[in-house]
C-alpha positions in Angstrom: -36.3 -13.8 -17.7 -40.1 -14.1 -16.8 -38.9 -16.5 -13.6 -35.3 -14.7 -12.3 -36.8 -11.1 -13.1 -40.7 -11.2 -13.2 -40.7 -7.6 -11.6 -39.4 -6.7 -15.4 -42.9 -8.5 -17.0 -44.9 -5.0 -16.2 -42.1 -3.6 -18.6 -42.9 -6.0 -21.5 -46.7 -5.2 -21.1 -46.4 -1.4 -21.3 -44.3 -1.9 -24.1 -46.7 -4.1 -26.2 -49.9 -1.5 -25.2 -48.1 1.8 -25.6 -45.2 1.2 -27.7 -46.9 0.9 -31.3 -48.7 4.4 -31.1 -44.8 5.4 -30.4 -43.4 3.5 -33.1 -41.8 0.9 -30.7 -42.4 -2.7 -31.4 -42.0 -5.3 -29.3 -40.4 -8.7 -30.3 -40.3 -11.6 -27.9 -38.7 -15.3 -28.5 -38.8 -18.6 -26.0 -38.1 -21.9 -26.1 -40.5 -22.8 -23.4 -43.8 -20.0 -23.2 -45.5 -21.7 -20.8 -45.8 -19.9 -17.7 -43.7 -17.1 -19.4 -47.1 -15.1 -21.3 -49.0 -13.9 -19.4 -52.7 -12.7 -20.5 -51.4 -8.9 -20.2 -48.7 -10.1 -23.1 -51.2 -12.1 -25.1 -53.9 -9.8 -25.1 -51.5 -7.0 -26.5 -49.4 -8.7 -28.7 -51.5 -9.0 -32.7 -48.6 -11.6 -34.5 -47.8 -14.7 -33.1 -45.5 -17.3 -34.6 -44.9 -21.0 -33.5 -42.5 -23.0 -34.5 -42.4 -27.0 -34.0 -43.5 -27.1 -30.4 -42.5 -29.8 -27.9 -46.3 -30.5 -26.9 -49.8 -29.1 -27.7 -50.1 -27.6 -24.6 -47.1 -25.0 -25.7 -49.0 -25.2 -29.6 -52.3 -24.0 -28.0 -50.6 -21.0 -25.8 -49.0 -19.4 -28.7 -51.2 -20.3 -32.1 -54.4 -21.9 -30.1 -54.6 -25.2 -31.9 -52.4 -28.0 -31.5 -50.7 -28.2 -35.1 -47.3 -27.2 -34.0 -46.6 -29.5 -31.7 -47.2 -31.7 -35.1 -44.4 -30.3 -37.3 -41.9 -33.0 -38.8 -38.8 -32.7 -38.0 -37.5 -33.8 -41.5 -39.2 -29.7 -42.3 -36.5 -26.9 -39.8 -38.0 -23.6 -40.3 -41.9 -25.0 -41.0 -44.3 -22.4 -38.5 -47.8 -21.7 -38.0 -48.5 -17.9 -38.6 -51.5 -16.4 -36.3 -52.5 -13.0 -37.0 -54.8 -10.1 -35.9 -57.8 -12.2 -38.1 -57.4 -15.0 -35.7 -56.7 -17.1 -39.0 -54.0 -19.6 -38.8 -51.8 -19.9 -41.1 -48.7 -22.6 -42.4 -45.7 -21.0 -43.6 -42.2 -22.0 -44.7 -39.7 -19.2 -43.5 -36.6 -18.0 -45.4 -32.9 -18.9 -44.2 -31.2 -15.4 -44.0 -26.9 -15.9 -44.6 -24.2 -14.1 -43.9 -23.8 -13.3 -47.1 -27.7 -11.6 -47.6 -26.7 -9.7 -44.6 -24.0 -8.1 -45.6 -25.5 -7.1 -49.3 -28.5 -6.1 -46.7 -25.9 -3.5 -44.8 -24.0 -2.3 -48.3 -27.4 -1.8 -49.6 -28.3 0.7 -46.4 -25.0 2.4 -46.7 -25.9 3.2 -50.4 -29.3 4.6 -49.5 -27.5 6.6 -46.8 -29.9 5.1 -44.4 -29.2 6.2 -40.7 -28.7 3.6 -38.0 -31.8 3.0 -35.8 -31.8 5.2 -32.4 -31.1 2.3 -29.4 -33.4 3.1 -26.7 -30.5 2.2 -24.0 -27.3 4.0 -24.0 -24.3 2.7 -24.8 -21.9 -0.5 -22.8 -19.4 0.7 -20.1 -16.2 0.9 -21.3 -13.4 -1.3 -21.1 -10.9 1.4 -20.2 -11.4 4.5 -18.7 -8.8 7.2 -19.1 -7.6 8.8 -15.5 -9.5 11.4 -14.4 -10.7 13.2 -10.9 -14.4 12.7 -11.7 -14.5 9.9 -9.8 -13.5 6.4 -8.4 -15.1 4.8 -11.5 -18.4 5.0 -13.8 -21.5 3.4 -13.5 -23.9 2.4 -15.7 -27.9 3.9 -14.2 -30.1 1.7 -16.8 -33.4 3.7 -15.8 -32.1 6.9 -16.9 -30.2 5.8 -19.6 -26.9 6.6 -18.6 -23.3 6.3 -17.3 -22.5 9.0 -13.9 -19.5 8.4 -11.9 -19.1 6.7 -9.0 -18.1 8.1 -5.9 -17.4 7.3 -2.2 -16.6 8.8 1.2 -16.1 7.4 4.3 -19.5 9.0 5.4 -21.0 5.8 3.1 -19.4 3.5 5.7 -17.4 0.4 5.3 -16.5 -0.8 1.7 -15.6 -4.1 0.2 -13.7 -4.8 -2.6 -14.0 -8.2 -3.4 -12.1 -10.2 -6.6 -9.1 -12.3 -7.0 -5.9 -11.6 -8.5 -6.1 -9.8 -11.5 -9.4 -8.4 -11.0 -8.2 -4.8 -10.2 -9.0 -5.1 -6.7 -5.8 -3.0 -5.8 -6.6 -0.6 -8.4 -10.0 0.2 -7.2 -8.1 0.9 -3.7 -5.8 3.4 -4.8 -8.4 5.1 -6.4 -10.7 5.0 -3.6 -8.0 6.5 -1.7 -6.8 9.1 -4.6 -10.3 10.5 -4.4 -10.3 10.8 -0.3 -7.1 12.8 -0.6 -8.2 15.1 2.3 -8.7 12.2 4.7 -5.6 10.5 6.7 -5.3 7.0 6.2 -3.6 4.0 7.3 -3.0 1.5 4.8 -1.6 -2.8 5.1 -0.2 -4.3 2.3 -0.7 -7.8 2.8 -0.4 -9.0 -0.9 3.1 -7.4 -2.1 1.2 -5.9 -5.3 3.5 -3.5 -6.5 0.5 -0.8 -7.9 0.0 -0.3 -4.4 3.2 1.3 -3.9 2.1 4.3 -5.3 0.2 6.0 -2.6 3.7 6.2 -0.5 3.4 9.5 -3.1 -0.5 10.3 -1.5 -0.5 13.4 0.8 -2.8 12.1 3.2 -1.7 8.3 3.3 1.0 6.9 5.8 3.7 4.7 4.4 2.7 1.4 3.9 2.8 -1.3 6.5 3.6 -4.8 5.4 1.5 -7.5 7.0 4.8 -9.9 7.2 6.7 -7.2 9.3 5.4 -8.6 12.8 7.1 -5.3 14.4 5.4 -2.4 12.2 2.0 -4.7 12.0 2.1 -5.0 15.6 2.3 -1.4 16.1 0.0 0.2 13.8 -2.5 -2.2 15.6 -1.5 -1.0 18.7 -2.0 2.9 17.3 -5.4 2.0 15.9 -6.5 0.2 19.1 -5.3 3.5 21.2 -7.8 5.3 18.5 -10.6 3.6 19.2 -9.9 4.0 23.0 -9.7 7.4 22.7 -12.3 8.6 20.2 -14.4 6.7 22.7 -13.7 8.9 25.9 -13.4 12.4 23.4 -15.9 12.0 21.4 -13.8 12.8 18.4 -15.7 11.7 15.1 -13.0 13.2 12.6 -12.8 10.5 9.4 -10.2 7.8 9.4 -9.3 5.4 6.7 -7.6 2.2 7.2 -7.5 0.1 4.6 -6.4 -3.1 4.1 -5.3 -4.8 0.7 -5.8 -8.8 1.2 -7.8 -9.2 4.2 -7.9 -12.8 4.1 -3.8 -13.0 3.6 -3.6 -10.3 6.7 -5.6 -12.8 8.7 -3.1 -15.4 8.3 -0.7 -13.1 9.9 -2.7 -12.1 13.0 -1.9 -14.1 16.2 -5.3 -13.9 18.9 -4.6 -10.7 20.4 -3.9 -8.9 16.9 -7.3 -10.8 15.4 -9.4 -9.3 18.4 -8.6 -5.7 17.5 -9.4 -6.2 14.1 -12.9 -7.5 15.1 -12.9 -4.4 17.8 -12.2 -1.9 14.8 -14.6 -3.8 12.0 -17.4 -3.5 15.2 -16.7 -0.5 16.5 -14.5 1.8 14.1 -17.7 3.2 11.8 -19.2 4.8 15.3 -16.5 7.0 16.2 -15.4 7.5 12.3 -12.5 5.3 11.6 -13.9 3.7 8.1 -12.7 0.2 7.1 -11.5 -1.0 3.2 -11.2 -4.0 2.5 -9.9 -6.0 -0.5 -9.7 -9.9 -0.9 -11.8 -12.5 -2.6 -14.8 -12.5 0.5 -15.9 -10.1 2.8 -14.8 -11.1 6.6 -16.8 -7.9 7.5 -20.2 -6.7 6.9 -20.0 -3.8 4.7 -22.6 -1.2 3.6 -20.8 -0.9 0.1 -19.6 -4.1 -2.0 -17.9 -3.5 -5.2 -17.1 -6.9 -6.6 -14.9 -7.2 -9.6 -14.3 -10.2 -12.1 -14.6 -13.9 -10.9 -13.1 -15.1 -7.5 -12.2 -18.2 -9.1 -9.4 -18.2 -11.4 -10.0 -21.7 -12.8 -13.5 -20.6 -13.7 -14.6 -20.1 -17.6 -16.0 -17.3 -16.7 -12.6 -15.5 -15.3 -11.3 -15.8 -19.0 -11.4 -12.7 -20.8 -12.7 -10.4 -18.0 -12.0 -6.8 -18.1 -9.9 -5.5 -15.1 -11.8 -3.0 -13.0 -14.9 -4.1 -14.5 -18.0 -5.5 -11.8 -21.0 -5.1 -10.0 -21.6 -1.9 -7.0 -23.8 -3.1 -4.2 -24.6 -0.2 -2.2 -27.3 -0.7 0.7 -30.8 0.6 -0.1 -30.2 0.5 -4.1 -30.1 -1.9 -7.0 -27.4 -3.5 -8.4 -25.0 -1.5 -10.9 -22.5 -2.2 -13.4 -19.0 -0.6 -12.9 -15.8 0.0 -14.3 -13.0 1.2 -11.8 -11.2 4.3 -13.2 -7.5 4.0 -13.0 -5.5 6.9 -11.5 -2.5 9.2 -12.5 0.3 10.6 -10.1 -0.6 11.9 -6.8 -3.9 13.9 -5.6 -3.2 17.4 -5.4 -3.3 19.7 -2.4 -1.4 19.6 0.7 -3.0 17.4 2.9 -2.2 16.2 6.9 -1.0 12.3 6.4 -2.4 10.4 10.3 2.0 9.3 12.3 4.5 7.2 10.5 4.4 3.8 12.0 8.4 3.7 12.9 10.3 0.9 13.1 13.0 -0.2 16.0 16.2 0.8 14.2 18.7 -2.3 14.4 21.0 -0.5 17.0 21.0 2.3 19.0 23.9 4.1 19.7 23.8 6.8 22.7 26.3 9.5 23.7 25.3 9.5 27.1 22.8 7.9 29.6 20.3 9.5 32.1 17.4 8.5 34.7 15.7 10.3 37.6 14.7 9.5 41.1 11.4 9.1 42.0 10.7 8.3 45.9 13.2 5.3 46.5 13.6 4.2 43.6 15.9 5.0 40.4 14.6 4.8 37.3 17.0 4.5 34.6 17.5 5.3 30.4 18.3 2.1 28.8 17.0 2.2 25.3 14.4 2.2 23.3 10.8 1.0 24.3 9.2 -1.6 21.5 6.4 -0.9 21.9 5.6 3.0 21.4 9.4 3.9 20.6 9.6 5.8 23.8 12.6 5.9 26.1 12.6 2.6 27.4 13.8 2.4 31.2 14.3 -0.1 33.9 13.5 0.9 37.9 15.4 -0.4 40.8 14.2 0.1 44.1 16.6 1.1 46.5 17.3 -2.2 48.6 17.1 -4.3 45.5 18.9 -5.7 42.8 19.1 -6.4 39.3 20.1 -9.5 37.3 20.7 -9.2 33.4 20.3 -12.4 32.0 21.6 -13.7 29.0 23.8 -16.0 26.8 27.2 -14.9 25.6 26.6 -12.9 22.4 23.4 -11.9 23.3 24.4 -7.8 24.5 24.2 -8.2 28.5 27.7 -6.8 28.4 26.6 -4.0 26.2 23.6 -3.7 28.6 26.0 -3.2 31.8 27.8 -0.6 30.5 24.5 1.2 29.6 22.9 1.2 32.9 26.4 2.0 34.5 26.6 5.0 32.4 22.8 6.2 33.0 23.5 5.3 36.6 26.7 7.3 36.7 24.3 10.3 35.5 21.2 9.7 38.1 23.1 9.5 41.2 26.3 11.0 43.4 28.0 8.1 44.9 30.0 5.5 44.3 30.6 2.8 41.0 33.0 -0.2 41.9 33.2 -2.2 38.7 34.2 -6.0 39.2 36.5 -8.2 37.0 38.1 -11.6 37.7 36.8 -14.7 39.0 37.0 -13.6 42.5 35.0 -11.2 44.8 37.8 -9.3 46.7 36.6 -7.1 49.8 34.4 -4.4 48.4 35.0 -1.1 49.9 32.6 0.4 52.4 31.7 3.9 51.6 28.7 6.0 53.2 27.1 7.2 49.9 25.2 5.4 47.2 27.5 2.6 45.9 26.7 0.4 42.8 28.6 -3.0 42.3 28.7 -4.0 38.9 29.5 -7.5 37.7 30.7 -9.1 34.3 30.0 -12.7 34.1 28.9 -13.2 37.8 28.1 -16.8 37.4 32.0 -17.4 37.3 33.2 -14.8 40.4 33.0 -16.4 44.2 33.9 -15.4 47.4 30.8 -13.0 47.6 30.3 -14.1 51.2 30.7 -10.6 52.6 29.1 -8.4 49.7 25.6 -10.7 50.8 26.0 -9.8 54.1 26.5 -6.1 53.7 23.2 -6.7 51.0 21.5 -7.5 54.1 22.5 -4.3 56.2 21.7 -0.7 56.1 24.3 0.3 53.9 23.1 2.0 50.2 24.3 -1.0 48.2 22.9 -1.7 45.0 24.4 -5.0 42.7 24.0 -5.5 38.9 25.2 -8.5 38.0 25.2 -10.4 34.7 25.0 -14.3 34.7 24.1 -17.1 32.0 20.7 -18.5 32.9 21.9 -21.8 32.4 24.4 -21.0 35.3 21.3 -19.8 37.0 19.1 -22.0 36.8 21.9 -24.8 38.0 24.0 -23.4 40.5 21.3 -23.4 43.4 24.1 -22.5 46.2 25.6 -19.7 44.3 25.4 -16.4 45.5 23.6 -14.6 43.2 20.2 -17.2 43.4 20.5 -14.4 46.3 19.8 -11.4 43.7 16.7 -13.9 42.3 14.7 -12.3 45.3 14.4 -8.9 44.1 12.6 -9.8 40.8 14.3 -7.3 38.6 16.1 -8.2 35.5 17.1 -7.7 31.8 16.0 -11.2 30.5 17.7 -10.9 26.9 15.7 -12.0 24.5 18.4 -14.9 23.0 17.3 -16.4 26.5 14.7 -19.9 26.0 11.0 -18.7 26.6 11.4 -21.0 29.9 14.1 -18.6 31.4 11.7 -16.4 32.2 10.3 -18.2 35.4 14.0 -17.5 36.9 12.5 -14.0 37.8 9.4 -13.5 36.4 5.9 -15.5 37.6 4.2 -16.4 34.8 4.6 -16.3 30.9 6.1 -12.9 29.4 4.0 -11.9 26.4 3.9 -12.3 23.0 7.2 -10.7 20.9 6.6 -8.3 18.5 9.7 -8.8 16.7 12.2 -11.4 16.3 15.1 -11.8 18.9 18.7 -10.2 18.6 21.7 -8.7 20.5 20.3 -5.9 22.6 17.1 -7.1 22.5 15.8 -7.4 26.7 12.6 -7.9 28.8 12.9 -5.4 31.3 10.9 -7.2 34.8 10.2 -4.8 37.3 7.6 -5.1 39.6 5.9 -7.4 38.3 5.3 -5.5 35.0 6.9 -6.4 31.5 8.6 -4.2 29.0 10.4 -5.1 25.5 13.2 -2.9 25.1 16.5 -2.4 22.2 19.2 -2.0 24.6 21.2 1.3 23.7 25.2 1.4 23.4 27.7 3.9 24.3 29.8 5.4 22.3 32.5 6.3 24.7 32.0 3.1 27.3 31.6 4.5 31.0 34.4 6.1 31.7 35.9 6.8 35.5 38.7 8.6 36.6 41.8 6.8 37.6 40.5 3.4 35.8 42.1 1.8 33.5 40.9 2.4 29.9 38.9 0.2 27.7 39.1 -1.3 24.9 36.7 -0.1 22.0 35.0 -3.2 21.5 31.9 -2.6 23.9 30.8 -6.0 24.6 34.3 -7.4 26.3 35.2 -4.4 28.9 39.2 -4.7 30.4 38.6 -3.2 33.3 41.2 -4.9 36.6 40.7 -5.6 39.7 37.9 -4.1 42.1 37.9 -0.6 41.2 35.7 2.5 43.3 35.2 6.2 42.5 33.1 8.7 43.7 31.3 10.1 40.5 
């Protein structure tokens, strides 16, 4: 004690010189005194008793003679006595059993004797029933007491360190149970089911999962447009996010996602968005540290540790013992929860398309955008073309008849539809005409339709090919539609495809591939997009009808109507 703590030696000493008159005694026992009593201690302290002594040295500090250190071995219990005479004395002391003590405790309980008052109050307890006092109790040594334990964003970024089993989720559902008024964002990245209960918290968004890439991806995106914007605002309104396994979400993070983590951990506490972590080690500095149990699970220590129980650092005080108070239902009061993080629904099934004009180009409704769930659309400038590429089975059939429909609905002209494996004359009409084409790897004779491409006439092509067809077929006449650099690359496509329209690599997918699921390449810029369906396919009058499977249209021959 005297070498980890000697701040506490002052204690000891004001004890031993102020602590008789108050009918406090102090008692103190080592193995090795030297260096441990100090004069202070020696000069205040009138009984001294050595027992068999490793060296005279130690024999002189306590007793001052050497006679200790002398003591057979063949005598346990033999001592030199030293009182406030000076005299030194040899004595033989008594061996105290289990039985004496307990004939020494009936004996007080028959003489109704009341237990000594302990001048420290009592151990934390193992469990704490819920309450809203606080996120736990603590136990304040120099005043004797236990107060409860509270924290606010305004005490900037906490730490919740342990390993499984420690309480570590506990302690952050009841950090955020007693921060009910402020919104919060919260990653699960460990699957504990106890977290699951703040889906029921007023002010706490549903739960993201670290393992779902798209909703990760997104609510990383939202917290990086925070910190954008509270910069240029000024806004300083408090913000949780919390995450529960930092070290597991980390694993999950590609290099873009791990830089606005660091950008939110460096930046978040000045414009008040306040971090949480939970995990066995702190990847970010944090003015409050609440570490529970052991870290290691193999260690002796781990065995028998009380969940929720460990030690508060909190900047600018001493440590503290704490036990995490457990909570019960949800936090009362009606309180604003921060957006949903939503989630690309499998398909999307439209009624109707749409777009606008703007200057020469149209700009068309296609689907859903991936990245903030707005209308996703595609722009074609008027003298150009666009190319949706994609396997069979991958939805570029379902994507033609979306743009012909939002087409159909942006502009007055003309749709001619193509079928069959060969380009027939195309009608010339003086109004805007679209050209649609199924499977135009496969349909020749386009001979004419290029050069009209290269006239004045308002002639706009969508074609749908197989990159592989693409990429081979370098005389074929759509390489010709290649120029424009606009096209639905499907996301079934190889990663390579891209570099049939696009210069350079497209960037990282939030989500996994599937039907629908298109780059939109316009103008050099990239967009993700879900790829809406019709419900009624586009329908013109005086065409044949269609079947109701959406990806295998029946419309014949060459077929042109005003609309």
């Amino acid at each position: 004690l005297a070498h980890r703590h000697p701040e506490h030696m002052k204690t000891f000493v004001a004890i031993a010189s102020q602590g008789r008159s108050l009918g406090l005694h102090l008692v103190l026992a080592s193995q090795r005194v030297t260096g441990a009593i100090t004069d202070d201690i020696r000069a205040n302290t009138d009984l001294r008793i050595a027992f068999r002594v490793a060296d005279t040295s130690e024999s002189r500090d306590v007793v001052g003679c050497a006679e200790a250190a002398q003591i057979s071995k063949a005598h346990p219990g033999r001592a030199l006595v030293k009182g406030s005479g000076g005299e030194v004395v040899e004595v033989q002391t008594a061996v105290v059993m289990n039985d004496d003590l307990d004939k020494l405790e009936n004996r007080c309980e028959v003489l109704n004797d009341a237990p000594a008052r302990r001048p420290w109050s009592d151990a934390l307890p193992t469990e704490l029933a819920p309450s809203i006092n606080g996120i736990g109790l603590i136990d304040v040594p120099e005043q004797q007491a236990h107060i409860d334990w509270r924290w606010t964003p305004s005490d900037g970024p906490l730490s919740i360190e342990g390993g499984f089993g420690s309480g570590t989720t506990t302690a952050l559902v009841s950090v955020l149970f007693h921060n009910s008024g402020v919104p919060a964002y919260v990653i699960d990245a460990r699957g504990d089911d106890a977290l699951r209960c703040i889906n029921d918290f007023p002010n706490v968004a549903p739960l993201v999962l670290a393992w779902d890439q798209e909703q990760k991806t997104r609510l990383l995106q939202v917290i990086n447009t925070h910190l954008a914007d509270r910069k240029k605002s000024g806004e300083r309104s408090p913000l949780i996010v919390a995450v529960d396994g930092i070290s597991e979400l980390i694993r999950h993070l590609n290099d873009r996602e791990l830089d606005v983590l660091r950008s939110l951990c460096r930046e978040g506490e000045g414009v008040g968005i306040c971090v949480i972590t939970t995990g066995a080690e702190p990847p970010i500095p944090a003015t409050t540290r609440v570490v529970l149990g052991c870290t290691d699970k193999r260690s002796d220590t781990a065995q028998g540790r009380t969940p929720g129980r460990g030690t508060l650092y909190c900047h600018g005080d001493r440590l503290r013992e704490l036990q995490i108070r457990p909570t019960k239902g949800s936090p009362a009061g009606q309180h604003i929860a921060p957006p949903t993080i939503g989630k690309l629904p499998e398909r999307i099934d439209w009624t109707t398309g749409g777009g606008t004009r703007k200057g020469s180009s149209t700009i068309l409704d296609i689907g859903i955008a991936v990245d903030d769930l707005s209308i996703g659309t595609c722009e074609i400038r008027d003298g150009r073309h666009l190319l949706v590429i994609g396997p069979s089975g991958s939805g570029r059939t379902t994507a033609l008849q979306t743009i012909t429909n939002s087409w159909k609905h942006t502009r007055a002209g003309v749709i001619t539809m193509v079928t069959g494996t060969y380009l027939v004359d195309i009608p010339k009409v003086d109004a805007p005409h679209l050209v649609v084409i199924d499977d135009a790897d496969h349909v020749h004779g386009a001979e004419d339709l290029l050069r009209r491409l290269h006239g004045s006439e308002d002639i706009t092509v969508v074609a749908a090919v197989d990159p592989l067809s693409l990429r081979i077929s370098f005389d074929h006449w759509t390489q010709q539609l290649r120029k424009s650099q606009t096209a639905l690359l499907m996301t079934e496509c190889s990663s390579a495809d891209s570099d049939l329209v696009h210069a350079g690599r497209l960037p990282t997918q939030s989500i996994d591939s599937r039907p629908g699921l298109a780059w939109v390449i316009s103008g050099g810029a990239t967009t993700l997009v879900q790829i809406a369906a019709m419900l009624e396919e586009c329908q013109l009058s005086q065409t044949p009808s269609t079947s109701s499977d959406s990806t295998t249209p029946l419309l014949s021959l060459p077929v042109h109507q005003p609309v």
